[in-house]
C-alpha positions as CSV (number, residue, x, y, z in Angstrom):
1,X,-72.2,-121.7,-92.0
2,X,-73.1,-118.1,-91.4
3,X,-72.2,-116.6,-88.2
4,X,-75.7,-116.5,-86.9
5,X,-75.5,-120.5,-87.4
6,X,-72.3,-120.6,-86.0
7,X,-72.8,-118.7,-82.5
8,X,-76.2,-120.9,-82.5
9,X,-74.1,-124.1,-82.6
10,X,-71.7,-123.0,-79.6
11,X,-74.3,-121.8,-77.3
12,X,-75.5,-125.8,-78.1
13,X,-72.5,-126.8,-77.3
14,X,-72.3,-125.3,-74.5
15,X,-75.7,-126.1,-72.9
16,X,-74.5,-130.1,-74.0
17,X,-71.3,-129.4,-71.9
18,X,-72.9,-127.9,-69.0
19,X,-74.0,-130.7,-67.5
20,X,-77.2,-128.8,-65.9
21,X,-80.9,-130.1,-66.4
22,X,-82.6,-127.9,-69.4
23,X,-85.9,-126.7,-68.6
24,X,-87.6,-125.6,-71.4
25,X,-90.0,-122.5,-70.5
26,X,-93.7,-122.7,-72.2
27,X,-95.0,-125.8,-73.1
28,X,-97.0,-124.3,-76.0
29,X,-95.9,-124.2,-80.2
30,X,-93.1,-122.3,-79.4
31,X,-91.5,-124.7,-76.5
32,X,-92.5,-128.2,-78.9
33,X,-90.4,-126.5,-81.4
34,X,-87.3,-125.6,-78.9
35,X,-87.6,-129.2,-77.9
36,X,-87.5,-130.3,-81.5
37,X,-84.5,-128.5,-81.9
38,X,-82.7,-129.4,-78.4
39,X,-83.3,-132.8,-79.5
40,X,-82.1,-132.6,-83.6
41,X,-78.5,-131.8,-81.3
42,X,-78.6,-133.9,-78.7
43,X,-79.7,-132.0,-75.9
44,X,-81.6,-134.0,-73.5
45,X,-84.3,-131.7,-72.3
46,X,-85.4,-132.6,-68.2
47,X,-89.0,-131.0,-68.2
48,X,-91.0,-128.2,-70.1
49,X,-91.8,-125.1,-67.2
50,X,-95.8,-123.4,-68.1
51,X,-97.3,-120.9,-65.7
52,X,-100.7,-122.3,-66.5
53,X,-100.6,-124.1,-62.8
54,X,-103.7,-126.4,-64.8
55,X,-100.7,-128.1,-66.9
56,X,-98.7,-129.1,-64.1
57,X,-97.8,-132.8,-64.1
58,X,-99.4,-133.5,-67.8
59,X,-96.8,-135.1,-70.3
60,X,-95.9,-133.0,-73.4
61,X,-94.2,-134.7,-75.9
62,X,-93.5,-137.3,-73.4
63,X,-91.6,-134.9,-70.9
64,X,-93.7,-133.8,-67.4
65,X,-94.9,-130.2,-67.2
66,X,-93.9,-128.4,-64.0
67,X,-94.8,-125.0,-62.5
């Protein structure tokens, strides 16, 4: 694991520890893949945040958009 990966995987950690909602910011290419990855480590992601007020309350990868 190189140290990149390894600071990556305790920041995870942490966020799994936490015990606060994650709220992914941008439902677009870039968010789908940070919710790919939050979910590959078992991070339950609460909602995706877009400041497009026209995606508010759609369903993105089956988890509601909020403004």
């Amino acid at each position: 694991m190189t140290f990149q990966q390894g600071m990556l995987q305790k920041k995870i950690d942490e966020i799994k520890n936490s015990n606060l909602p994650v709220i992914i910011f941008g439902a677009a290419t870039v968010g789908e893949i940070l919710l790919s990855i939050c979910q590959k480590n078992g991070v339950s992601v609460a909602n995706f945040c877009d400041n497009n007020i026209g995606l508010k309350g759609e369903m993105k990868c089956g988890i509601e958009i909020i403004h």
